[in-house]
C-alpha positions in Angstrom: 37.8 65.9 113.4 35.9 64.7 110.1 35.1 61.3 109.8 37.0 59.1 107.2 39.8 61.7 107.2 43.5 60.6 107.7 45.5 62.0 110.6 48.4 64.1 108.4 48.0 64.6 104.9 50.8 66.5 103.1 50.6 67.2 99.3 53.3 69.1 97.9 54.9 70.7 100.6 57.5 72.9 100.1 59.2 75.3 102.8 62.4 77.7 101.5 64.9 79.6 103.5 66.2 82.7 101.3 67.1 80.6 98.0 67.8 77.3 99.6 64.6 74.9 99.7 64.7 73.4 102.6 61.7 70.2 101.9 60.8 69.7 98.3 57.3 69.0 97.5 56.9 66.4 100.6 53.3 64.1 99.7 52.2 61.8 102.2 48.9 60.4 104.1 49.0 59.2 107.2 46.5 57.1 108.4 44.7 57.3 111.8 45.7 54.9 114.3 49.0 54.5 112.8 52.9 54.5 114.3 54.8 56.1 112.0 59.0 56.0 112.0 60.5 59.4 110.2 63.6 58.5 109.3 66.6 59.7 107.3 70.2 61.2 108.1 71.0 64.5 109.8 69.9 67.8 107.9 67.3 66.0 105.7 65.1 68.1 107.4 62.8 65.6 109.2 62.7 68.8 112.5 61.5 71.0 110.1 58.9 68.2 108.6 57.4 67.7 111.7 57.3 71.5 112.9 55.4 72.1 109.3 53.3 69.3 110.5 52.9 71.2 114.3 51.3 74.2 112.5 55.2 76.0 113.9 56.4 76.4 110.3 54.2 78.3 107.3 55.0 76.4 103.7 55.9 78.0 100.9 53.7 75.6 98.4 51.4 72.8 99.0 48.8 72.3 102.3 48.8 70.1 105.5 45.8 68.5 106.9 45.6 67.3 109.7 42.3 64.6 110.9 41.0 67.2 107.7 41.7 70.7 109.0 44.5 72.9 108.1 47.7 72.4 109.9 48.3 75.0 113.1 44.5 76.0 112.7 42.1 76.6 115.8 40.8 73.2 115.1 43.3 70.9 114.7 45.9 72.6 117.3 44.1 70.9 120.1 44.5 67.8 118.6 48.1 67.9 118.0 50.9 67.0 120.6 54.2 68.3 119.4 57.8 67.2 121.2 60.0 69.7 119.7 64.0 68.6 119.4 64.9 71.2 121.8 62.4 70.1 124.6 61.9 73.5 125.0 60.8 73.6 128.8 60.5 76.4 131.4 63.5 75.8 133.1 62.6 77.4 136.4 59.4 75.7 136.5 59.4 72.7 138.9 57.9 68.7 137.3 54.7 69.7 139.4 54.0 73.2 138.0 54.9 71.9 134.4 51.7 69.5 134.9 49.8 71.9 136.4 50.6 74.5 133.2 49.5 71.5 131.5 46.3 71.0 133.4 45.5 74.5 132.9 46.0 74.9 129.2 44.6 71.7 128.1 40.3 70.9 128.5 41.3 67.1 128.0 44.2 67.1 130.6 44.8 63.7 131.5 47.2 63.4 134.8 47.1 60.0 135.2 48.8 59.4 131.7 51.7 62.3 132.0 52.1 60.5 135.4 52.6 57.0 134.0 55.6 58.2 132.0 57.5 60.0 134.4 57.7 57.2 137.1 59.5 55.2 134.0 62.3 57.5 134.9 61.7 58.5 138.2 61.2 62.1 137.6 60.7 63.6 140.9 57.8 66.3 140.6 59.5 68.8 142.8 62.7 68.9 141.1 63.6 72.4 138.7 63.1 71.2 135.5 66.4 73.0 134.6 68.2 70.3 137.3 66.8 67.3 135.4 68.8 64.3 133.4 68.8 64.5 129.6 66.9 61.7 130.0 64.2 63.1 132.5 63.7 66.5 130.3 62.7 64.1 127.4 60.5 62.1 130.1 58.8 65.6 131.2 58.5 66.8 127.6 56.9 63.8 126.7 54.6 64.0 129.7 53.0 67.1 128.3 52.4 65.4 124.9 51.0 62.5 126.5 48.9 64.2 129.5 47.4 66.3 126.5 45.7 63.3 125.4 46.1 64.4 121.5 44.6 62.5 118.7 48.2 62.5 116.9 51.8 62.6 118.5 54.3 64.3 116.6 57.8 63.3 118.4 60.9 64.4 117.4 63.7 61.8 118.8 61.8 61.0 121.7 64.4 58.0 122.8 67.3 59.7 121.9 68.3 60.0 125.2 66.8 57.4 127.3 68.2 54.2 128.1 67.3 51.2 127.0 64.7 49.4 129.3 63.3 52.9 129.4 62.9 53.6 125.9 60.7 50.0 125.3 58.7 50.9 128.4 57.7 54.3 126.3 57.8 52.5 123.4 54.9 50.4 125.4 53.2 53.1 126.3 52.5 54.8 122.9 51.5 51.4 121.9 48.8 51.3 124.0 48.0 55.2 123.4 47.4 53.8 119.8 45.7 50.5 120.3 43.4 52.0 123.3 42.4 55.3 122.1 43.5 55.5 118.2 46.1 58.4 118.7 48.4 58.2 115.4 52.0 59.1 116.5 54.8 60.0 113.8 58.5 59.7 115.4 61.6 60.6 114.3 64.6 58.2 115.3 68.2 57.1 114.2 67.7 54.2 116.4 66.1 51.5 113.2 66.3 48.5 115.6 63.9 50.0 117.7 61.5 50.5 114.9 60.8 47.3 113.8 59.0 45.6 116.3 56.5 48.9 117.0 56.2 50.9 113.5 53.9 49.8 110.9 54.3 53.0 108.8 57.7 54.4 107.2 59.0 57.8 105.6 62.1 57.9 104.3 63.3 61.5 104.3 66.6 62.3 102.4 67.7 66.0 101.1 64.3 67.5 102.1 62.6 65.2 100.1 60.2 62.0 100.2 62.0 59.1 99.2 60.2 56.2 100.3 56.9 56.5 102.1 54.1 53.6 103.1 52.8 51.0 105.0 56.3 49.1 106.0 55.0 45.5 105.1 54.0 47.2 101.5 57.3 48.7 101.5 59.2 45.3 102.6 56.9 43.1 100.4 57.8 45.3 97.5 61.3 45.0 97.0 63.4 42.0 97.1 67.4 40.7 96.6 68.1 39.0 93.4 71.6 37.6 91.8 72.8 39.9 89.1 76.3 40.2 87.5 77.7 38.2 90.1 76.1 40.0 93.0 73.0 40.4 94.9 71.0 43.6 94.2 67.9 45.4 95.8 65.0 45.4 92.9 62.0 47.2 93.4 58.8 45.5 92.1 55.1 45.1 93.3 55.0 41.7 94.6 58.2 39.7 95.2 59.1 36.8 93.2 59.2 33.3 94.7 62.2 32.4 96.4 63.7 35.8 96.3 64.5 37.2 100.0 62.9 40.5 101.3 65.3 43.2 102.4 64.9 44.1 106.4 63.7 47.9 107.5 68.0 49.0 107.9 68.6 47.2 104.7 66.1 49.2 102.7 66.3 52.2 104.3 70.4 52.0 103.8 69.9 51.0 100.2 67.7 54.2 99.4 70.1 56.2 101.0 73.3 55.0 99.4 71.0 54.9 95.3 70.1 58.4 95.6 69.1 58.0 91.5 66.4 55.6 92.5 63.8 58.7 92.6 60.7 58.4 95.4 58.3 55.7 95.9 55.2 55.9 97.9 53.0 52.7 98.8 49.5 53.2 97.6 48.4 53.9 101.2 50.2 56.6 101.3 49.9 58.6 98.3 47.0 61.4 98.8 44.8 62.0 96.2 47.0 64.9 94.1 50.2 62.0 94.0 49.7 59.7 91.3 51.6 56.6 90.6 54.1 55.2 92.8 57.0 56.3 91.2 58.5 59.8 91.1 61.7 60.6 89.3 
């Protein structure tokens, strides 16, 4: 880990599959200690963003840092915890031996955390993994991740499949992951409601590419609903004019999906160094 470095830093990343590209020059930074809320519809490729991000997935054009080493690297793999979409699990294996492949394989294994999260769904430890719940596979997965004690949490749909007291209780959890020990997580959701009272970052993926990216008060403060031709419109515009109402997180993120001519905008935290200016056409 090198001091003063952000957790993920993506400049120009690019990943093809035959001739289709599948993310098209993806720029981000990610800072440490942040919560992070991928978002965007199905197929914009945020799987494959966060499997680039894992070190799983070579790119075709640009680099990946992460904490300041290259992504899938010697050195950064130990500090990366990765919850894949498929919560790809040994299926025989029972919740105990799962922990204790984790123990094994990991020199920071912390039991007492992968612990924590599987009494939110009462996961019992001798059950086959292949027996358990939707819900308790994403519970186990996560336990890894978490036990793992990594510096940043790359989680794809974690509370998908939970219900709903479950998912704030791991909603809780990560918080305090972050506030306790400055892990940076970056999780993929369709569930915006959830998002707002725990993320303080936001990406914005759309067609493979980076359409809105940054701090989400920056993001938020930036754009704001005026009167025009009879109507009310979302404007973009560094600071918000008096009187004018801010858009909420499913208003904005809606409105950049449904004004795909509106181009990219990254928040000045955000941009690494290579990204200049905030708008990209």
């Amino acid at each position: 880990m090198i001091p003063g470095t952000a957790a993920l830093e993506m400049v120009g990343l690019t990943v093809r599959h035959r001739r289709r590209t599948l993310l098209d020059a993806c720029s981000l930074r990610l800072p440490r200690g942040a919560v992070c809320g991928l978002v965007g519809p199905n197929g914009a490729g945020k799987s494959l963003l966060l499997s680039a991000a894992a070190g799983l997935v070579a790119p075709d054009a640009g680099r990946i840092t992460v904490l300041g080493r290259s992504a899938g690297s010697d050195r950064a793999l130990p500090e990366v915890g990765f919850l894949d979409q498929h919560r790809s699990l040994y299926p025989r294996m029972t919740v105990a031996e799962l922990l204790e492949t984790g123990r094994r394989t990991n020199v920071r294994w912390h039991q007492d955390r992968a612990l924590e999260l599987l009494r939110l769904g009462r996961v019992p430890l001798g059950a086959k993994v292949g027996a358990l719940s939707g819900g308790q596979r994403t519970l186990a997965a996560l336990a890894l991740v978490r036990g793992k004690a990594p510096q940043l949490m790359l989680l794809d749909e974690p509370l998908a499949e939970l219900d709903p007291l479950v998912r704030r209780a791991v909603l809780g959890l990560l918080l305090a992951d972050v506030a306790d020990h400055g892990t940076t997580v970056l999780l993929s959701t369709h569930i915006l409601t959830d998002l707002d009272e725990v993320v303080d970052h936001l990406v914005l993926l759309d067609s493979g590419q980076v359409r809105l990216a940054g701090e989400l008060s920056e993001l938020l403060a930036a754009h704001r609903y005026v009167d025009r031709d009879g109507g009310r419109v979302l404007v973009r515009q560094e600071t918000g004019a008096p009187g004018d109402d801010a858009p909420t997180l499913d208003e904005l993120v809606v409105c950049y999906l449904h004004a795909p001519g509106t181009g990219r905008w990254l928040a000045p935290g955000m941009r690494p160094d290579a990204t200049q200016g905030a708008l990209i056409a």
